[in-house]
C-alpha positions in Angstrom: 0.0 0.0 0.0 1.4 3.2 -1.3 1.4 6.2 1.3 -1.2 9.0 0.6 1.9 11.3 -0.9 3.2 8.2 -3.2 -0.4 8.2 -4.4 -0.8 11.5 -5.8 2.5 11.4 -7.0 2.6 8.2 -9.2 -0.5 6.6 -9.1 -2.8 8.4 -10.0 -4.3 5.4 -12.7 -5.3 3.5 -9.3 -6.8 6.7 -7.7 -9.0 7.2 -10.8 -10.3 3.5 -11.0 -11.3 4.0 -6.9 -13.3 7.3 -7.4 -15.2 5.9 -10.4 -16.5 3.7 -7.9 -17.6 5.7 -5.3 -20.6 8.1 -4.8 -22.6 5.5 -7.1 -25.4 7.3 -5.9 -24.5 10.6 -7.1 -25.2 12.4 -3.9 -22.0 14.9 -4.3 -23.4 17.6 -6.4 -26.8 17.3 -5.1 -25.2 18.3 -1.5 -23.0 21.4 -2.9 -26.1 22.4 -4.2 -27.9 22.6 -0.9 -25.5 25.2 -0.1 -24.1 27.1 -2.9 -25.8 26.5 -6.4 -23.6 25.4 -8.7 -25.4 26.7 -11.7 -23.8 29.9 -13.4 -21.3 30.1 -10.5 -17.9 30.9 -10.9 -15.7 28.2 -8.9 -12.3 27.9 -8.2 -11.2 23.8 -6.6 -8.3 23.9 -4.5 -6.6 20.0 -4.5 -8.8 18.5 -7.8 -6.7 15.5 -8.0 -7.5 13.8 -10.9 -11.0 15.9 -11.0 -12.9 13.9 -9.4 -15.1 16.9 -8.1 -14.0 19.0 -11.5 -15.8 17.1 -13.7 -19.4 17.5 -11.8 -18.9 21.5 -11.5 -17.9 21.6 -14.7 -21.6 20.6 -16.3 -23.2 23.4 -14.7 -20.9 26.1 -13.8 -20.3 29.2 -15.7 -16.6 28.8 -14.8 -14.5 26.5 -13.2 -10.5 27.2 -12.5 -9.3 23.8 -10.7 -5.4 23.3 -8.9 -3.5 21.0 -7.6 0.3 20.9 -6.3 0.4 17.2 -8.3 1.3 17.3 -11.8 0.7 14.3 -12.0 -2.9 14.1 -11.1 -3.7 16.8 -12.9 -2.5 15.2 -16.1 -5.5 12.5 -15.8 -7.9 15.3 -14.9 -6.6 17.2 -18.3 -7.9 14.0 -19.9 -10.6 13.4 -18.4 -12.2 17.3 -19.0 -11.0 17.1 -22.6 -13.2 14.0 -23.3 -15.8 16.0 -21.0 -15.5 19.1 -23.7 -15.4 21.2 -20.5 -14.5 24.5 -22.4 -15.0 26.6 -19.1 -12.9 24.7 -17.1 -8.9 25.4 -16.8 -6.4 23.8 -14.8 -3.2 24.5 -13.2 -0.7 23.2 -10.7 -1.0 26.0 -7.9 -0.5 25.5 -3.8 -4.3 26.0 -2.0 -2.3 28.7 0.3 -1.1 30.8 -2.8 -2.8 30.7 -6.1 -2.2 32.8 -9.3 -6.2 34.3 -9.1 -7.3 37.7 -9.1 -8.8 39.1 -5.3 -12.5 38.8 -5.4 -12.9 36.7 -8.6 -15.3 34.1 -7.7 -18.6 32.9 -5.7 -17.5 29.1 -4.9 -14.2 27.5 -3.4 -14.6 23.9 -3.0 -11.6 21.5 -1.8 -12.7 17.8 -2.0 -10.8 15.6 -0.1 -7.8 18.1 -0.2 -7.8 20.8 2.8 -7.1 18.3 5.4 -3.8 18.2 4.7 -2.5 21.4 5.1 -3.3 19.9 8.8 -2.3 16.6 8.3 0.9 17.9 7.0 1.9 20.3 8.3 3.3 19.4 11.6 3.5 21.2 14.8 2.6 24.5 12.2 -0.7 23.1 10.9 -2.3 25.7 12.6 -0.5 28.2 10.6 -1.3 26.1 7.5 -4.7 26.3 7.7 -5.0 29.6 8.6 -3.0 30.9 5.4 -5.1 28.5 3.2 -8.4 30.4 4.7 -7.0 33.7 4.4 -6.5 32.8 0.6 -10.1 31.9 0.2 -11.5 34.7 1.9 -8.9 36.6 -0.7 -10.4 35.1 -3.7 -14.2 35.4 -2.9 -16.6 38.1 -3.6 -19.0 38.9 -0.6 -21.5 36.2 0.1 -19.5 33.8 -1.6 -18.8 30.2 -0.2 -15.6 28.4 1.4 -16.5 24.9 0.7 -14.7 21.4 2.1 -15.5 18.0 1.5 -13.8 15.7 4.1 -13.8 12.0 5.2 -16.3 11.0 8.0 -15.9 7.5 8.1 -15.2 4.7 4.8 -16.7 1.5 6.3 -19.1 2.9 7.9 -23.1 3.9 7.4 -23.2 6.6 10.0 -20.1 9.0 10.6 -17.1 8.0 12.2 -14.3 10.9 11.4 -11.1 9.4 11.5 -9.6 10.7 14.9 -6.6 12.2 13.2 -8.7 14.8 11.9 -10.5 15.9 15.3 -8.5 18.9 15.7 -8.5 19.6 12.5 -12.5 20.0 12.2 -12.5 21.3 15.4 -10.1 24.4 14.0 -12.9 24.7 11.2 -16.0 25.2 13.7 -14.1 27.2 16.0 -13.5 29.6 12.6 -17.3 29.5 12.0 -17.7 26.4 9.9 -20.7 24.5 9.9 -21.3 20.7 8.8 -23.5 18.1 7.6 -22.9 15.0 6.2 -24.1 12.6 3.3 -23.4 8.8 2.0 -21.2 8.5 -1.0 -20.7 4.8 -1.1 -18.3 2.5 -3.8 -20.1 0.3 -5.8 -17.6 -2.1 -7.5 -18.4 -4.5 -10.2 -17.1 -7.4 -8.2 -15.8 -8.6 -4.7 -12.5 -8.2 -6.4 -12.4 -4.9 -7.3 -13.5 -3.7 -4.0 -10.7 -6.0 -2.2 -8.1 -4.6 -4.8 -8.9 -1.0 -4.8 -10.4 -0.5 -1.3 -6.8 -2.2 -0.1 -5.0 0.0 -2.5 -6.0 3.7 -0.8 -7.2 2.7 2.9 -5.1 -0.3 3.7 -4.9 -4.1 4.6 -7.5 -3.2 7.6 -10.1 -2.2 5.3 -9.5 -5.1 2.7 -9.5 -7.6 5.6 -13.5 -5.7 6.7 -14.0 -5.8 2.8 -13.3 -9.3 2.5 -15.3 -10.4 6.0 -18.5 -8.4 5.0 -17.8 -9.7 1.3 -18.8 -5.9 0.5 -19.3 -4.9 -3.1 -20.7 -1.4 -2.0 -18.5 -0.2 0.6 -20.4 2.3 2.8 -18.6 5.9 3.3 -19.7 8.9 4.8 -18.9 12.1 3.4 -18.5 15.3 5.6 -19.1 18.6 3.8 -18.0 22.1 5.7 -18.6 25.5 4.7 -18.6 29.1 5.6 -20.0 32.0 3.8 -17.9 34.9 3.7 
C-alpha cells in the first residue's frame, strides 16, 4: 500500500479507477447544491486531483479554475475534461495557500478531499497552515460567496465516524465558523475483487481484511461537507 503522498505522485491510474466507484449514488453535487448553487457560478477547486469533483462543477458552472500541487494528477484530470468538452474549465498546478487568481474573482471554493492536509501535514505548524489556506479563500471570494470542504467521516461505515486524526482539524474549522453536515457516497464495485483490490490500494490491509469479512461490493462511506460563507 502506497502512502497518501506516493499516491498523488505516481499513481494516479489506481486513484482514478477508486473514485469511479464511489458516490454511485450521485449524492455529491446534489449536496454542494444545498449550499451554494452550482449553476452559473464561478468556482475555483483547490486539491482536484485527478478531478474527481472538477468534472461534476464543470456541467453546470459558468466557470471552473481547478489546482493542484500534483502534476501528476492533474495530467488525468486534463484527460478526463477534454473527453468532457469542459471548455469553461482550466487547470493549473498552484498551492491551495497561494494561487495565481485575481482578489475577489469568484462565488465558490470547494476543496474535495484536499484541505485536510495542510493539517495533516503540516506538523506542529498546521495551525499556521490552515489559517493561510483560509486567508486565501476569503482573498479570492466576492462577498457572500462560499468556502467549501468535502472531508472523510468514516469509509466503512453507514453513520459518521471521522477518522480521529482529523478531530482537531474539524474542530479548528467550527471554531472559525464552519458548519457541517454529512451525506453517503458509497463505492459500488463491479465485483468482490475490485472492491478488495482497490479499497486495499487507498485505505489499507485493515479495510480489505473488513472488505473481505463483509464480502462488501458497495463499501459504505460517509462524506463530511464544511462550509462558511464569507
Amino acid at each position: 500500500m502506497p502512502t497518501e503522498k506516493e499516491v498523488y505522485e505516481g499513481h494516479a491510474d489506481q486513484y482514478e479507477r477508486l473514485i469511479l466507484r464511489e458516490d454511485h449514488e450521485n449524492n455529491i453535487p446534489a449536496a454542494i447544491n444545498q449550499i451554494k448553487k452550482i449553476k452559473d457560478a464561478d468556482i475555483i477547486e483547490l486539491g482536484a486531483g485527478t478531478g474527481r469533483v472538477t468534472r461534476l462543477l464543470s456541467n453546470e458552472a459558468r466557470s471552473v479554475r481547478a489546482s493542484d500541487l500534483s502534476l501528476h494528477m492533474l495530467t488525468t484530470a486534463r484527460d478526463v475534461l477534454a473527453q468532457q468538452n469542459a471548455s469553461n474549465t482550466i487547470i493549473c498546478v498552484a498551492d491551495m495557500r497561494h494561487t495565481p487568481y485575481t482578489d475577489n474573482c469568484t462565488d465558490l471554493i470547494i476543496a474535495g478531499w484536499s484541505f485536510c492536509y495542510l493539517a495533516v501535514w503540516g506538523e506542529e505548524k498546521w495551525k499556521d497552515e490552515l489559517l493561510a489556506g483560509l486567508n486565501e479563500a476569503q482573498r479570492l471570494l466576492r462577498p457572500g460567496g462560499v468556502m467549501m470542504m468535502l472531508e472523510n467521516y468514516g469509509t466503512g461505515f453507514e453513520t459518521p465516524a471521522p477518522p480521529p486524526h482529523l478531530d482537531s482539524y474539524f474542530a479548528f474549522l467550527k471554531e472559525n465558523g464552519f458548519k457541517d453536515t454529512w451525506f453517503r457516497s458509497d463505492y459500488a464495485f463491479q465485483s468482490l475483487e475490485e472492491a478488495l483490490a482497490l479499497s486495499g490500494f487507498f485505505f489499507g490491509e485493515e479495510m480489505a481484511e473488513k472488505v473481505k469479512h463483509n464480502r462488501w461490493t458497495r463499501l459504505p462511506e460517509c462524506t463530511g461537507l464544511l462550509w462558511k460563507e464569507y
